[in-house]
N, C-alpha and C positions, 0 to 999 in steps of 0.2 A: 416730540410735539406732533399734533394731530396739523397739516397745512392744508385748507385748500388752495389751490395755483387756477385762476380763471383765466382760460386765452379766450381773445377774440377768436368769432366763429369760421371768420372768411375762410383761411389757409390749414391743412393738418398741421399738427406738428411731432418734427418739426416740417417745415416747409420744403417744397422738394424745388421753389424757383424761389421766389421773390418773397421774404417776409421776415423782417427786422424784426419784430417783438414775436413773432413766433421761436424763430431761436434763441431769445431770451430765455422763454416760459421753457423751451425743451430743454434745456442747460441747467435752469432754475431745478426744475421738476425729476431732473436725473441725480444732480449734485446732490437735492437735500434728501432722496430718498437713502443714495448712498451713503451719507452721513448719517443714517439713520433711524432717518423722522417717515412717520406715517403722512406720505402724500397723495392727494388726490386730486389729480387732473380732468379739470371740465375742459374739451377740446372737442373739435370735429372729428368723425370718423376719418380712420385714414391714419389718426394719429400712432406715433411708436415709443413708449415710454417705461421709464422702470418704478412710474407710479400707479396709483391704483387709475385707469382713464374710465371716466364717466363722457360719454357726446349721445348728445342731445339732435344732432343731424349726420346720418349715416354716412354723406358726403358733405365735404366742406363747400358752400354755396361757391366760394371762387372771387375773383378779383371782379369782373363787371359786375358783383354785384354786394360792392360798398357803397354804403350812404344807404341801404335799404333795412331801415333801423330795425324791422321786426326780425330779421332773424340776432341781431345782438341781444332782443328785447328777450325772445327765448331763452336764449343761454344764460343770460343774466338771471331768470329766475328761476329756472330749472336748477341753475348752482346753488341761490341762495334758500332756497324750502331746506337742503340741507345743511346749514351754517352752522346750528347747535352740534354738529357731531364733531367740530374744529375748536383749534384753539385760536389758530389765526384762519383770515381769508385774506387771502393776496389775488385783486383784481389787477386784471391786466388790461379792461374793457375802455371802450369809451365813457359817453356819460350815464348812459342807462343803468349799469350791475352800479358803477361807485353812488349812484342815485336812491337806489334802495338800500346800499351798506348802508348809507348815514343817515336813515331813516329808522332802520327798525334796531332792537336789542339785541343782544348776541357776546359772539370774541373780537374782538379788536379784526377791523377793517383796514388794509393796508392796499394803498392804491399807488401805481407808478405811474411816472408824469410821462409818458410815452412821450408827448407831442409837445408843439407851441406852446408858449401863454401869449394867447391873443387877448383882446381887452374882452370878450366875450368868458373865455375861459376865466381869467383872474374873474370875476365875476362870480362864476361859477362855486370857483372853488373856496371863493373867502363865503358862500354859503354853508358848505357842507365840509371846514375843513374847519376846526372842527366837529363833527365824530369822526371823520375819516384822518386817516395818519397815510401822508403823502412822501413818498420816496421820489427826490429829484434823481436824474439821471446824470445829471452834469451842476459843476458850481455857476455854470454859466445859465443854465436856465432858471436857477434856481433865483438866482440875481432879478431876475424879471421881475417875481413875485415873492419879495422874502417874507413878509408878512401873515405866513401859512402855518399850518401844522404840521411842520414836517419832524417826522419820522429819522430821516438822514439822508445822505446823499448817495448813492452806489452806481458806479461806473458800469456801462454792459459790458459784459466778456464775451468773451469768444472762445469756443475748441481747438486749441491751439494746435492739436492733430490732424485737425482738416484741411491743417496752412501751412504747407509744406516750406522752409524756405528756398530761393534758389538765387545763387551769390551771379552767376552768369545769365545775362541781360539780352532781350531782343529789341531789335531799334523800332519798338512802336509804344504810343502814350494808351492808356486806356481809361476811358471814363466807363461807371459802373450805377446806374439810377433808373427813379424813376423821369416820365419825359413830363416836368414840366418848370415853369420858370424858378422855381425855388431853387433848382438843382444847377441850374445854368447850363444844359447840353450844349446850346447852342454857342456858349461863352467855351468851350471846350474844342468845339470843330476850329471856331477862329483859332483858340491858342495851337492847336497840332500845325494849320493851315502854314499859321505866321513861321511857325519851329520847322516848318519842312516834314514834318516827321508824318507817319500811317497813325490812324487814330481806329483803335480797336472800340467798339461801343455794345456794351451788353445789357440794352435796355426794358426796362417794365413800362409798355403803352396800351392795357389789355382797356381801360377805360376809356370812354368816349373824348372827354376832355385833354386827355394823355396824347388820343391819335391825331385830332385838332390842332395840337400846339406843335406835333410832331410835321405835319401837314403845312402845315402855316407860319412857322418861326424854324424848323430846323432842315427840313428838306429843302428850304429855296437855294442856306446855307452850303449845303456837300459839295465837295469838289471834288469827288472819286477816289481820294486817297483815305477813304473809309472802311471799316467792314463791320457794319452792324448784325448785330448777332441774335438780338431779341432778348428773352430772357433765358438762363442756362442755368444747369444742375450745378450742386454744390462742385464738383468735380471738376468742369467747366471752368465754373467761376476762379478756384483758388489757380490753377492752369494758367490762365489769364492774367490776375493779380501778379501771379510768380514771375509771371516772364516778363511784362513789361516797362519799360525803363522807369515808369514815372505812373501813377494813378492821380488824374485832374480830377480836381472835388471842389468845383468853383462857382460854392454854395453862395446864395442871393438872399442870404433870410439867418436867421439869427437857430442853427442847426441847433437842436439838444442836444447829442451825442455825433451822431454818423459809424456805425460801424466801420463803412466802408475802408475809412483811415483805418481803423485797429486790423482789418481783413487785410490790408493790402501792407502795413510796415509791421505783419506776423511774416509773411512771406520773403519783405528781404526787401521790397517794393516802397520806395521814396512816395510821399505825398505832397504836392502840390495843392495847395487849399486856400484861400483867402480867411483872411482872421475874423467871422463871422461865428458867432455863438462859440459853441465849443472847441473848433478848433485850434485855439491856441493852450486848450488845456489837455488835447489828446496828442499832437506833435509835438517836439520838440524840434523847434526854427534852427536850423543849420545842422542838425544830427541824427534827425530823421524824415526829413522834407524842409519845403518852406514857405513862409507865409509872407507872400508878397499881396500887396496895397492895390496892385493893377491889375488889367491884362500885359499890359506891357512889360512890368515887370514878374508877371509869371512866364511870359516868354523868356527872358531873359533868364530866368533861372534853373531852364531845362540847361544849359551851355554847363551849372555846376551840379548836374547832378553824378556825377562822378565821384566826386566829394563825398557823400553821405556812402556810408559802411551800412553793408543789408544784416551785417550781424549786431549791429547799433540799432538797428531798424528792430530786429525780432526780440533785443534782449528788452527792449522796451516795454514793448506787449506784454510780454512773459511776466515783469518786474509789476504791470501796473493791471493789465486787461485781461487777463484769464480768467477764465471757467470760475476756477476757484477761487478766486479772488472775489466777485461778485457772488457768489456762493454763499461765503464766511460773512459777508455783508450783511448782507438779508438775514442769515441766521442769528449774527446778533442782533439787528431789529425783532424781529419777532419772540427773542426771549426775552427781550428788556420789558418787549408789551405785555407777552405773556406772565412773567412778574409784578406787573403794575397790576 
């Protein structure tokens, strides 16, 4: 099959700090060319792939400047002038590229639900859905707005090569996000504080809003047994995930996926999560983290992280959340469309 794979503009890919659906599309765009299908990547420069890469901006504009809809507005149609040479388009964009898929004639437009469904969104998409064919990310988001055109549901993977595991532990918690209330940093400093424990923190606050709430809700919070790291290379990061007893992910909002959990129980690394959106469909409670109701009783449940086996933690991954697994997914989407 002829594929185009459209990323957002902001970050290369794939990403060298901070970018969840950028390592999607790099994963995506590697796997099916290896499989091989003729694909072609709209991305910022910078990017590194084993498909054909088209960008449209010789640097990637960068994280201060999201929400600054012209440069998505470019990539979006600098991709689709070329859409007749595909048999699918698979956008990865906001609303702008999936806005003009389901506007004009062509191959089957295939959009992933990156984000939310806010009541804005649903909105949105009970417009233009369909002609567009929507790939949920989780059953849980999916739930929000079943009432769509969807396409099916595909789990994000991850390169299970980059997540090393490691069975021997160091006595500190690590939370891993971006800084704002949806993520709950600040519900994380209490839970290490209350546990006694060093809380390792590797956060994305390059956005004004990000450094405000960092400024204003999480700094009053510190009590020195911290060490905030900023944001860090893939290398870094899995380092991190590996060694720490526990990764808190003591999400405040109804998550689509969260990597972070599949990143951190590939390494061997228990999650701590609250049962908000997907996470009761990416852990399993007692075998690979758990999913406590509280703060209190997420405190209380670092005492059993002993209990969970990091080789339970990675066969998991392996079993559900790989590369390939989200791979073969999308590939049967797109021939089932390309047969229709």
């Amino acid at each position: 099959m002829r594929i185009a794979q459209i990323c957002p503009p902001w970050f290369s890919v794939p990403p060298t700090g901070y970018g969840g659906i950028e390592w999607v599309v790099a994963l995506l765009a590697d796997g099916l060319a290896e499989r091989g299908h003729d694909v072609t990547l709209f991305a910022s420069g910078g990017s590194t792939t084993k498909a054909t890469l088209v960008s449209e901006f010789e640097t990637p504009p960068g994280g201060a400047m999201l929400g600054q809809m012209w440069f998505e507005a470019v990539q979006a149609v600098s991709a689709y002038k070329h859409k007749d040479s595909f048999d699918v388009v698979h956008d990865h964009c906001g609303i702008i590229g999936p806005s003009i898929g389901a506007n004009i004639d062509g191959p089957p437009i295939v959009h992933t639900l990156h984000g939310p469904f806010t009541e804005q969104a649903k909105r949105y998409y009970r417009l233009t859905s369909p002609p567009l064919h929507l790939v949920a990310i989780s059953e849980a988001q999916r739930a929000f707005c079943p009432d769509l055109n969807y396409a099916g549901t595909v789990h994000n993977g991850i390169d299970l090569a980059q997540y090393p595991m490691r069975v021997d532990k160091e006595d500190y918690l690590f939370f891993l996000g971006r800084i704002n209330r949806e993520k709950g940093p600040e519900i994380a400093v209490e839970i290490a504080a209350r546990a006694g424990m060093k809380l390792k923190m590797a956060v994305k606050m390059s956005e004004p809003f990000e450094q405000e709430y960092w400024r204003e809700v999480i700094e009053p919070r510190l009590t020195g047994n911290e060490e905030i790291l900023g944001e860090v290379s893939v290398e870094e990061k899995a380092a991190l995930l590996a060694g720490a007893r526990a990764t808190l992910f003591p999400i405040q909002w109804p998550e689509p996926f969260g990597l972070v959990m599949t990143e951190s129980m590939a390494c061997g690394t228990p999650v701590l999560a609250f049962p908000n959106g997907a996470a009761p469909e990416v852990i399993v409670d007692g075998v690979t983290g758990y999913l406590p109701e509280t703060i209190d009783e997420m405190v209380a449940c670092i005492e059993r992280l002993d209990r969970i086996d990091p080789a339970a933690c990675r066969a998991h991954v392996e079993k559900n959340f790989g590369a390939a697994t989200m791979v073969a997914g999308y590939e049967q989407i797109f021939e089932r469309l390309r047969a229709r």
